[in-house]
C-alpha positions in Angstrom: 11.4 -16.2 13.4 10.9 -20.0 13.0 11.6 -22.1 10.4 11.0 -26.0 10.4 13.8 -27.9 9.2 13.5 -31.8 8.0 17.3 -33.4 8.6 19.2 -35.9 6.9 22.2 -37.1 8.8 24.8 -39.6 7.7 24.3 -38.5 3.5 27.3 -38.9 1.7 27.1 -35.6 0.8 25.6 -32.2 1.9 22.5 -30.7 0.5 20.0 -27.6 1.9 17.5 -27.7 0.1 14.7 -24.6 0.3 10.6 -26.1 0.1 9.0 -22.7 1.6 10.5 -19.3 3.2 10.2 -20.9 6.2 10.8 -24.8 5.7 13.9 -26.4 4.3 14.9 -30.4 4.1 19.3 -30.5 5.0 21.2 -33.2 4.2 24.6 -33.3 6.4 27.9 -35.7 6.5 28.0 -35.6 10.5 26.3 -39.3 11.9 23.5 -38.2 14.6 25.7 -39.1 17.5 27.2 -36.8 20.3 24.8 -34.1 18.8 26.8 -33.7 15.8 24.3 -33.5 13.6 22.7 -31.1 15.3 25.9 -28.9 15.8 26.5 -28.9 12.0 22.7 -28.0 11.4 23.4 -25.1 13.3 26.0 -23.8 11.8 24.2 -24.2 7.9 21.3 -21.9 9.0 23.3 -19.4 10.6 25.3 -19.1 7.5 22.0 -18.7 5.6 20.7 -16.0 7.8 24.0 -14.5 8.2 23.0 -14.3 12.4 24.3 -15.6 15.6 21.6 -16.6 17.5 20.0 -19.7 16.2 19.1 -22.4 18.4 16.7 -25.8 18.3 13.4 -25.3 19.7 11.7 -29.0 19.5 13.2 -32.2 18.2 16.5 -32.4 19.6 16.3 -36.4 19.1 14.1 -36.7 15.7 14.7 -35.7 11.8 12.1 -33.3 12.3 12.8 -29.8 13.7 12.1 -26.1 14.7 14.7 -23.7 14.9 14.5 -20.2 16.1 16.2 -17.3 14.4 16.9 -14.2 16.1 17.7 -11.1 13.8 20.8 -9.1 15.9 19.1 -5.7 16.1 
């Protein structure tokens, strides 16, 4: 499944915020250097699909991004 995600890096505090079942605007602490950002994205939408394999499809340098989510079946 894809979802598109629209980050926020740098906030002074976290936020996920869910538009549609398969869009969501993220709000993170981490500053968008050394791929931190990205890292702690990561680690927010595996914890809301409770799955392991989630990685960035397109955007790997922007605010806007698609993720890929892979059910473990």
């Amino acid at each position: 499944m894809y979802i598109k995600v629209k980050i926020r890096a740098g906030a002074k505090e976290e936020t996920i915020k869910k538009i549609r079942h398969d869009f969501y605007e993220i709000s993170v602490k981490e500053k968008a250097e050394r791929n931190n950002a990205n890292k702690r994205i990561l680690d927010i939408i595996r914890n809301i699909f409770s799955c392991k394999n989630v990685r960035i499809v397109s955007g790997h340098h922007s605010p806007s991004k698609i993720i890929n989510v892979e059910n473990e079946e």
